[in-house]
DOGUNU-364385 format. One line per field, with one value per residue: residue number from 0; x, y, z of N, C-alpha, C, CB in turn. Coordinates in pm, whole numbers, plus 50000, padded with zeros to 5 digits. Atoms other than C-alpha are relative to their C-alpha. Glycine has a CB too. Layout:
DOGUNU-364385
paro [NUM:...] .
nx [X:...] .
ny [Y:...] .
nz [Z:...] .
cax [X:...] .
cay [Y:...] .
caz [Z:...] .
cx [X:...] .
cy [Y:...] .
cz [Z:...] .
cbx [X:...] .
cby [Y:...] .
cbz [Z:...] .
***
This chain:
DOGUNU-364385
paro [0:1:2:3:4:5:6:7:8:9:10:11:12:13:14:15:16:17:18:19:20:21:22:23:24:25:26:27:28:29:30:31:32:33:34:35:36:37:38:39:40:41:42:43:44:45:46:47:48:49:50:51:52:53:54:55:56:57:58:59:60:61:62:63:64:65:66:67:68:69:70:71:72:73:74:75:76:77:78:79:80:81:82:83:84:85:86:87:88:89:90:91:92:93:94:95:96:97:98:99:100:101:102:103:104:105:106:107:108:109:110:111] .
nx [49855:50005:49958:49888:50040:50059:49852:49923:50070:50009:49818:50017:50040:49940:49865:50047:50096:49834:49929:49888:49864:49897:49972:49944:50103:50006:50085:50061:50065:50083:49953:50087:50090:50051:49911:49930:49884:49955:49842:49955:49878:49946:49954:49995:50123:50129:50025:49931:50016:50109:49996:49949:50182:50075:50095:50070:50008:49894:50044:49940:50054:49857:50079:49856:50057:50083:50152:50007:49999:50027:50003:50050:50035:50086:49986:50028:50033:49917:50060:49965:50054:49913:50009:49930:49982:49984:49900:49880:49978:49979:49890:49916:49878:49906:50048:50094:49913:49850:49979:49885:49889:49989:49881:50020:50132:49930:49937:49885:49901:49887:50018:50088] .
ny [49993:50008:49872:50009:49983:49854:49893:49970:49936:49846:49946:49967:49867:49849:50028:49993:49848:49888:49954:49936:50029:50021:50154:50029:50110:49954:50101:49923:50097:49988:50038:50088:49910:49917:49939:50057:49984:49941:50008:49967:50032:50071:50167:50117:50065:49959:50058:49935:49912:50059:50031:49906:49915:50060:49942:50086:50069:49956:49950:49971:49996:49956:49877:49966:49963:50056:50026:50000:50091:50022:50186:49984:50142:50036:50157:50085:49907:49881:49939:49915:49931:49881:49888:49978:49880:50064:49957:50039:50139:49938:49917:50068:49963:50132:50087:50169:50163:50032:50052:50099:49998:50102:50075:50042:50132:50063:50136:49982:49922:50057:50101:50122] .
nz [50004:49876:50002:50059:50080:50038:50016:50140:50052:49965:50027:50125:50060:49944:50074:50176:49994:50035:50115:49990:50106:49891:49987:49852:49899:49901:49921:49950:49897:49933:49906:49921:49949:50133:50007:50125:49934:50121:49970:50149:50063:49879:50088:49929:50093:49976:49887:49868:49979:49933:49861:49912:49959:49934:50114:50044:50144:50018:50110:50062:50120:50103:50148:50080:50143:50023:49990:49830:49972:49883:49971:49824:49929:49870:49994:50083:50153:50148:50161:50040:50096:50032:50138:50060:50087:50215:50085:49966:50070:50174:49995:49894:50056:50007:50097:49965:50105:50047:50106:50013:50147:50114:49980:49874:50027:50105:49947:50122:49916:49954:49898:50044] .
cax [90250:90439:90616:90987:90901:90690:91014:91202:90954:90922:91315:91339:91099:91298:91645:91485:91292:91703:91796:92114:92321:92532:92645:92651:92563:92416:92283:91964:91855:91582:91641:91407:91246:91170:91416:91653:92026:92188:92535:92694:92948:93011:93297:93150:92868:92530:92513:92794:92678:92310:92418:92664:92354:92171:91933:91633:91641:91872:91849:92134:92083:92336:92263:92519:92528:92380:92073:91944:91922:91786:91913:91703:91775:91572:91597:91549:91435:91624:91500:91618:91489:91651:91616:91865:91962:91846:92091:92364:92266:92270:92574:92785:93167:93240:93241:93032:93295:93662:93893:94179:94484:94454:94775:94598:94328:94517:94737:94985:95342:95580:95545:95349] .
cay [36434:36388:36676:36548:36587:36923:37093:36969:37097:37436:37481:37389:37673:37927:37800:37857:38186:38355:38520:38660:38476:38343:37970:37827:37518:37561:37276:37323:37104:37093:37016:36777:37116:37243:37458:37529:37526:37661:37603:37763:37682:37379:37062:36811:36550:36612:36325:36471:36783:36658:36467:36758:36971:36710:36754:36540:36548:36714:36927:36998:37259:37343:37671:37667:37728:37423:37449:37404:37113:36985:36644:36580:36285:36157:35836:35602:35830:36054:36275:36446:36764:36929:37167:37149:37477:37370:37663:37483:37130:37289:37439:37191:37305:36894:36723:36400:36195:36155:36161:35916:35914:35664:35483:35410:35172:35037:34773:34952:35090:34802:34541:34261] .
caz [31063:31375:31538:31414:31078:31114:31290:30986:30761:30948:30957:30600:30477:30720:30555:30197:30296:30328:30065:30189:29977:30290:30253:30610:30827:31121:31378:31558:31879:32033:32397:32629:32774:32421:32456:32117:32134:31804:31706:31382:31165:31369:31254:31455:31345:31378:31650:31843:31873:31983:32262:32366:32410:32521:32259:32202:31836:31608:31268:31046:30834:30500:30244:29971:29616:29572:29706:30111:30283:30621:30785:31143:31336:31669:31834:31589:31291:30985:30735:30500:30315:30049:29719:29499:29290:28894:28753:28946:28803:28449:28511:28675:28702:28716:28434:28381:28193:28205:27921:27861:27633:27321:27463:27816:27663:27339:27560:27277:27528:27530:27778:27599] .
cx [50052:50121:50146:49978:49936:50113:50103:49978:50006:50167:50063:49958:50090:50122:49995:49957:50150:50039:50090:50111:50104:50013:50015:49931:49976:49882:49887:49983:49920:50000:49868:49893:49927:50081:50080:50185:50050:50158:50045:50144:50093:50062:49985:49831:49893:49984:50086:49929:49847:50030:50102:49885:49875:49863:49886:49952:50047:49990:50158:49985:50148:49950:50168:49979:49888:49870:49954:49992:50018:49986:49962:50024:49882:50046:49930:49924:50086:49932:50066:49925:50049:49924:50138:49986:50020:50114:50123:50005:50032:50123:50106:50115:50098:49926:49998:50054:50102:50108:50155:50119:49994:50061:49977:49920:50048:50082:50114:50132:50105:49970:49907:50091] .
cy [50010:50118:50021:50092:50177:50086:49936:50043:50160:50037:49993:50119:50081:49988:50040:50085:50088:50023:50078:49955:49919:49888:49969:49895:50034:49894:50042:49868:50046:49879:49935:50118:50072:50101:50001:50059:50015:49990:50043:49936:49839:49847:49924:49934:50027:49888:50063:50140:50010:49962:50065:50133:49940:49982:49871:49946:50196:50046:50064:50092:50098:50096:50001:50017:49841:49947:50005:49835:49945:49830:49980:49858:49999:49897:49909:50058:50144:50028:50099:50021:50025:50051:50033:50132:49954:50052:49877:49888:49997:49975:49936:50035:49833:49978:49858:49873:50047:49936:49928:50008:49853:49861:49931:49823:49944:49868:50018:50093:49880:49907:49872:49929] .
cz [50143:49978:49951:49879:49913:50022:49878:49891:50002:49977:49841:49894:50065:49918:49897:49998:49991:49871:49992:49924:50082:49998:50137:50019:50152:50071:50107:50088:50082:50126:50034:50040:49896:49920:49834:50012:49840:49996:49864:49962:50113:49937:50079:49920:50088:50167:50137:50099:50048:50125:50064:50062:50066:49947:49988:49845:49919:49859:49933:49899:49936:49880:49942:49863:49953:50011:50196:50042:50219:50019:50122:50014:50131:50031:49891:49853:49999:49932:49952:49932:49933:49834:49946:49864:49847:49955:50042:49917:49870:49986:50043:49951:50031:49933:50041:49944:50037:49894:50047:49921:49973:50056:50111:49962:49916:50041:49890:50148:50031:50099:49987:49923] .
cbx [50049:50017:49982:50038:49938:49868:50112:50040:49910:49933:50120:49947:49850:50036:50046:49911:49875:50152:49941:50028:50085:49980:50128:49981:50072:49980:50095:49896:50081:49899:50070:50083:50064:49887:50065:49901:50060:49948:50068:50011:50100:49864:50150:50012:50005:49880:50026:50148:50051:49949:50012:50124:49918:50004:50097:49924:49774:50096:49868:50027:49821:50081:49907:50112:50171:50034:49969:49837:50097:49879:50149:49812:50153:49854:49943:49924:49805:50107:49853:50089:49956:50195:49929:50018:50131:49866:50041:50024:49891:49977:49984:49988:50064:50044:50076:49837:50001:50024:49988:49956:50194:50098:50120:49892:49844:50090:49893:49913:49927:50088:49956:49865] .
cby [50121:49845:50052:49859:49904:50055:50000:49927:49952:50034:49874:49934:50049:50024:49881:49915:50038:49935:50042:50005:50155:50039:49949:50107:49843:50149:49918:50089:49937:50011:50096:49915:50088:50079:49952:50076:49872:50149:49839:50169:50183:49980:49959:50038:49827:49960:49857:50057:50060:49897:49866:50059:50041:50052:50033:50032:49897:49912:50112:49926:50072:49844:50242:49886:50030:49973:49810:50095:49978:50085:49910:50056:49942:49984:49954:49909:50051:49961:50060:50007:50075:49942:50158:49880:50087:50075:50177:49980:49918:50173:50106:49846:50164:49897:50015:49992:49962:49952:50110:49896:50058:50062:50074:50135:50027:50103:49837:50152:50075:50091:50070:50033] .
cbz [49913:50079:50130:49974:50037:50091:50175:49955:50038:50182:50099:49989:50018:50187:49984:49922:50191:50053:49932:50119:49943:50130:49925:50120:50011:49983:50075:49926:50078:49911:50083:50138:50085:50037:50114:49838:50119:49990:50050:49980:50002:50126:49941:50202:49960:49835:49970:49938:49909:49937:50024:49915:49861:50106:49832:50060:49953:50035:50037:49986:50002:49913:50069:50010:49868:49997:49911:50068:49889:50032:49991:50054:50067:49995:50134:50080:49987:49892:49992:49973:50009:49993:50042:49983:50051:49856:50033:50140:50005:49956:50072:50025:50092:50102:49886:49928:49799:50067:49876:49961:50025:49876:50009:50092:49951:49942:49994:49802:50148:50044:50106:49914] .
***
């Protein structure tokens, strides 16, 4: 496995090892020197915020009710990890259909 991959791996388990309950994103870069440059709660895109750090390759990571989820870029390679939360999928508070009134689909309202 190459070392992209393993730090998205390794940051994955740490993201999924919290069990604080705390929804957050929080970008991780790992600089040219090895170095790691951490940025929380941050509204800018994963690329921005790489090459403002200067970052050699770039880890997104998102804990929320629905589960964790780690997006790493590099030059020229993406991966994503993630674990989605079953209860949640169970449970979904959006429904999977949309209903209609009778009168929408009938072509019955006057104008024919």
């Amino acid at each position: 496995m190459n070392l992209f991959l393993d730090n998205a791996q390794r940051i994955f388990e740490v993201a999924q090892a919290d069990v604080s309950g705390v929804h957050d994103q929080i970008a991780v870069m790992v600089r040219p020197d090895g170095g790691l440059h951490l940025v929380m709660e941050t509204p800018f895109t994963l690329d921005a915020v790489a090459s403002e750090a200067g970052a050699e390759s770039a880890y997104l990571v998102t804990r929320s009710r629905d589960g964790v989820r780690v997006e790493g870029r590099r030059r020229g390679e993406n991966c994503v990890i993630e674990k989605r939360n079953p209860l949640h999928e169970l449970l979904r508070d959006r429904p999977l259909y949309m209903m209609t009134s009778p009168a929408l689909g009938s072509g019955e309202g006057g104008g024919d």
